[in-house]
Each structure stands twice: as structure tokens, then as C-alpha cells.
N, C-alpha and C positions, 0 to 999 in steps of 0.2 A: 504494500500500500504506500502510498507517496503523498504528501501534500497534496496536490492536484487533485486526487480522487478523492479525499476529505474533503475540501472546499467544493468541488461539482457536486455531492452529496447534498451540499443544501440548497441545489436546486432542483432536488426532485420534491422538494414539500409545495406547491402551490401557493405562490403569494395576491391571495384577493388583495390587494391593498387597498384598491378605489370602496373595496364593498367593509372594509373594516369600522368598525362602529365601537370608534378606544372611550374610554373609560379614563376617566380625569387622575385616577391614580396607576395609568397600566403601565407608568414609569416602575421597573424594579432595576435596582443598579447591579446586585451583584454580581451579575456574569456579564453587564455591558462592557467590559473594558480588556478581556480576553485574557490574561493573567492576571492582570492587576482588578481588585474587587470592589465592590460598591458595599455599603454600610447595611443597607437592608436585608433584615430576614423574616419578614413576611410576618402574621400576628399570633396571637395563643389560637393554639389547635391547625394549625397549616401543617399540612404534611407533603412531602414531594419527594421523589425517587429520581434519581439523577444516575446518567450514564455518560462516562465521558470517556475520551480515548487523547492520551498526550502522547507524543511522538517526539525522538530525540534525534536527529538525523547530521551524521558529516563529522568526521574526525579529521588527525592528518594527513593521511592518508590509508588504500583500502575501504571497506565495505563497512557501511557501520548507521543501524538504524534498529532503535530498540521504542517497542509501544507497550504503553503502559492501559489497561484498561479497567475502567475503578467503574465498580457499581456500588451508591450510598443513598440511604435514606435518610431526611432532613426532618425535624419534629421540633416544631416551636412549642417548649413546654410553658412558657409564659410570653408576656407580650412581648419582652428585650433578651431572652435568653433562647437560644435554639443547640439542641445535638445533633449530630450527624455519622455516624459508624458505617466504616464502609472498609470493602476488600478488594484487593486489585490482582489483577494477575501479569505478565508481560511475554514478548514478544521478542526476542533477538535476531537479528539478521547481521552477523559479526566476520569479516572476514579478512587478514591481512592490515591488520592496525595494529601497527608498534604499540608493543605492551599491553597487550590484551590474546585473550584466547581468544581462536575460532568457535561460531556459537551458532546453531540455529535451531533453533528450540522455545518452547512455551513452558513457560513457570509459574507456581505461586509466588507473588510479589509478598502481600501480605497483609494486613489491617490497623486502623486507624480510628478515633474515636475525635470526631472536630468540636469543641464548644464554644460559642461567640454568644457573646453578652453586648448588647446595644445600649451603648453610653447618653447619647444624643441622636433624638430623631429628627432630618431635614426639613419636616413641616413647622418643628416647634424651637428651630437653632439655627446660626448661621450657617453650619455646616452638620452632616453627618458624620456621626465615627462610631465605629465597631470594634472590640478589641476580642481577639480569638487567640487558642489554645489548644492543638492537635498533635498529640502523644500517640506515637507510630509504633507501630513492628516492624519489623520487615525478615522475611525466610530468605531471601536474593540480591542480592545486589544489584541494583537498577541497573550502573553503568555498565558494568563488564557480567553479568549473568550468572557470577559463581557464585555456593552455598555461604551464606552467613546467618549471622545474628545478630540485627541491631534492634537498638532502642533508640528514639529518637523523639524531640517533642518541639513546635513550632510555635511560636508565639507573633503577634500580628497587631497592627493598629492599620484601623481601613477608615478613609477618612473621603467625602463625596461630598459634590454640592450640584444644584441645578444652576446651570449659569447661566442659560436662554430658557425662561419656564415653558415646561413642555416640549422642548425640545434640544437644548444641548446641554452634554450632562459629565463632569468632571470628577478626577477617582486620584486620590492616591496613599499607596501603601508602605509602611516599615515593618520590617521582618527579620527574626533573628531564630535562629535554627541550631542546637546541638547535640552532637550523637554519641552515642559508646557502642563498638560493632569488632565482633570475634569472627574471622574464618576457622572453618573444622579444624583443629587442633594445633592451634596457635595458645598460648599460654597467658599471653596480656592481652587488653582491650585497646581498640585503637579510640582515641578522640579529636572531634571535629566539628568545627562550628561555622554559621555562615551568616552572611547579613544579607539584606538586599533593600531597595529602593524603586519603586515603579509609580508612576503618572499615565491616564489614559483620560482619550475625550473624545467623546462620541457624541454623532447628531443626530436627530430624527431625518433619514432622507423621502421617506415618505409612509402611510400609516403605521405599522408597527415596526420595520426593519429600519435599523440604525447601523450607520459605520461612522470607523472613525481610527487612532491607534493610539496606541503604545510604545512607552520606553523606557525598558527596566537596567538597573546595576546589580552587580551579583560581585561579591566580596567572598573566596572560599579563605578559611583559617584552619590553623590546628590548633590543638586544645579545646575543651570546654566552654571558654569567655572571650573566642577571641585572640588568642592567646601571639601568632605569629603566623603573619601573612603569608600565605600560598596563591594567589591570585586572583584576579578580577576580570569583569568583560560587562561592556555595554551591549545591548542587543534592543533596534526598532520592528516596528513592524506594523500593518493592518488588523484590523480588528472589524468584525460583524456581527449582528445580534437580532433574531426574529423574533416575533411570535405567531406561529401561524394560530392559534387557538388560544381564548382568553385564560387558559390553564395551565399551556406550556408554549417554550421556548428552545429556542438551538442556537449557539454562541460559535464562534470561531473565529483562530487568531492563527498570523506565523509570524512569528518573532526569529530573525536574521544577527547573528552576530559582527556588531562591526568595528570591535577591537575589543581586546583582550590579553593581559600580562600577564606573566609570573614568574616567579624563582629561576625557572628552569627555561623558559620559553619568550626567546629573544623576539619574536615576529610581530606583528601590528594584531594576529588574532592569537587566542586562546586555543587550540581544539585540542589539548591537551586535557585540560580539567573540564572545559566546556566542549556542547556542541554546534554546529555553523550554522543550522539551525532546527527551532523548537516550534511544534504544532500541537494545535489543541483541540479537539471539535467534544462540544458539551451538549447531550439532551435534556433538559430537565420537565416533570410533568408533574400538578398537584394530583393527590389521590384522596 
């Protein structure tokens, strides 16, 4: 699967858009901005099942294109607090990339437990903000597909505003991330931490479908806090967001790397610790 088939994808849903009849509040931000998230999470008793597919594509050279596919179900147990636990599984397509195995195979990825607590709602503040907390597992290792064990947990401040009301709508995110992760019979734990930074702006271009993009920073570290830099990469890109039905929606972004340092890695990009580029296509449905 490639990029290209992911985005032709969302045009097999039919966009009535002249015959759409929106609804004063059918602004929801959180998946308008294609990585980076909007503040909303819907009211007490909203429930929603979501299917997303992220895709990791382009080393430094050789074959190398690994998808991630996460099914989670989302439960606003009060009006500012929502969980979400969900499992994913992945996809390697690995072939001839200095320092990594050849790989083609399907895996347990692993599971995840999302909690976000709504600090400030956009109707009733100058801006929106959300602050979340997502304590992982993981059976594989996303990058290179070999057996491990981590633990890991995400912490997030998601902050939105409507800047043309009703119609263009701005997002951006701080995020700090740290793991502890064993391979089969390795004696110590490895640690490792990351930061990131993203901005995204999307318009209404006409009844329910909005584009627009994004552009995110990604800081990888070792240690726990931070602790000594391993590298960073800036990555832009497009972003899309429907709804063909007032219950659900389909998002999709490709995020392009367009520089990228580290320790190790003298060139203008990353595809060392990062990849060249990152895709994401999201379904979500209330139930």
C-alpha cells in the first residue's frame, strides 16, 4: 500500500456537499489537523470506534515501509474527561536498510489506554486546551519489527481556536514521551525520551470537507527527562478532513521530512532515527 492508495481511498465515500445541511456545532477539531489535535472530545455518554492506519515510509536507503493499524474505542465518561483503549497491530515491508533486519511480516504491535481531561472549552474561553495521558505497551518494535518489551507513556497539551467562525480553525500541540524497553534476553532496560511540537490550520472549503496543513518538530533523546540529544527533524505537509455523515468522519494527512540532524548523521535529512515520510488515514464513527 502506498500513500496514493490511502488518499484515492477517500474518494470513494461520496461527497453530497451542495445537499449537506451542517449543524452550527459540526465543527469537531480533533482529527482536523492530521497529526497534530484539536481540544474536543465530544460530551458525557458519546461513544465512537475509530480505525486508523499510520504508515512510516523511506529510510536511507533500500526498502522500508512499516503500517501501523490501531482499532480504539473512545467513551466520554463525563463532560471534560474521555478514555480511549485500543490495540494495534503492524505491517513491515523491510528490505536492505543499513542496520536493520530484512522483515516482511505482520505483528502484534500492542495496546494502549488514552485519557484526556478538557481544561477549557472554545465556546466558553479564548482558546481551547486539552491535556492527555497515554500509557502504552508495546510486544514489537515499531521501527525495525523485532521482539520486545516496552512500557511507555505520552503526555500532551492540545490547544485550538476558531479563527474565521465556522470556518477556519487552528490547532497546536506539546508532547513529551518516555520509554523503558528490553529485547529477548538483554539484561538492562534501554531509556528514551522525546519531545515534539506541531501547528495545523485548516478551512472549510466547502460543506463538511476541510483542508489545510501541518508542521511538526520531533526532538529524539536518551534517558528518561530528556536527558542527551540524539536528534531532531522538521516535517510539512497536507492535511484533509470529511464528514460524509453527521456521525462520522475520515481524516488524512502526509507529513514529508524536510531536515533532520543528529549525532551520527551529517546530511540536511534524518532517515536515520526518522522517516522521509509519514501517512495517516483515520475513520472515526459515533455508536
Amino acid at each position: 500500500m502506498t500513500k496514493h492508495v490511502l488518499f484515492t481511498a477517500l474518494f470513494l465515500v461520496p461527497l453530497p456537499i451542495e445537499n449537506v445541511a451542517r449543524a452550527a456545532d459540526d465543527i469537531d477539531t480533533e482529527h482536523m489537523f492530521g497529526f497534530t489535535e484539536g481540544s474536543d472530545i465530544g460530551k458525557k455518554g458519546d461513544r465512537e470506534f475509530e480505525l486508523s492506519t499510520f504508515g512510516r515510509l523511506g529510510k536511507t536507503s533500500g526498502r522500508y515501509s512499516v503500517f501501523s493499524t490501531a482499532t480504539s474505542g473512545k467513551f466520554t465518561i463525563l463532560d471534560d474527561i474521555r478514555i480511549s483503549p485500543g490495540i494495534s497491530i503492524l505491517r513491515h515491508d523491510i528490505g536492505g536498510v543499513p542496520g536493520i533486519a530484512d522483515r516482511n511480516a505482520f505483528a502484534f504491535e500492542g495496546a494502549s489506554l488514552e485519557m484526556k481531561y478538557r481544561v477549557l472549552r472554545r465556546a466558553d474561553a479564548p482558546f481551547g486546551l486539552t491535556i492527555g495521558a497515554m500509557p502504552a505497551w508495546a510486544h514489537t518494535d515499531a521501527a525495525t519489527g523485532a521482539r520486545t518489551r516496552e512500557f511507555g507513556t505520552m503526555v500532551s497539551a492540545l490547544f485550538d481556536k476558531e479563527l474565521v467562525a465556522d470556518k477556519v480553525v487552528g490547532a497546536l500541540n506539546f508532547n513529551y514521551e518516555a520509554s523503558i524497553s528490553r529485547v529477548p534476553g538483554a539484561i538492562g532496560w534501554s531509556r528514551a525520551s522525546a519531545m515534539g511540537m506541531s501547528a495545523g490550520l485548516t478551512t472549510r472549503v466547502a460543506g463538511s470537507l476541510f483542508m489545510g496543513g501541518e508542521v511538526r518538530y520531533a526532538r529524539a533523546m536518551s534517558g528518561t527527562f530528556l536527558n542527551a540529544f540524539v536528534s531532531h527533524s522538521i516535517s510539512i505537509g497536507p492535511t484533509l478532513y470529511y464528514k460524509p455523515t453527521e456521525h462520522s468522519f475520515i481524516s488524512a494527512v502526509w507529513s514529508r521530512q524536510v531536515f533532520g540532524r543528529g549525532d551520527q548523521v551529517p546530511n540536511r535529512l534524518d532517515l536515520t532515527n526518522f522517516e522521509r515520510n509519514e501517512v495517516r488515514l483515520l475513520y472515526g464513527a459515533a455508536f
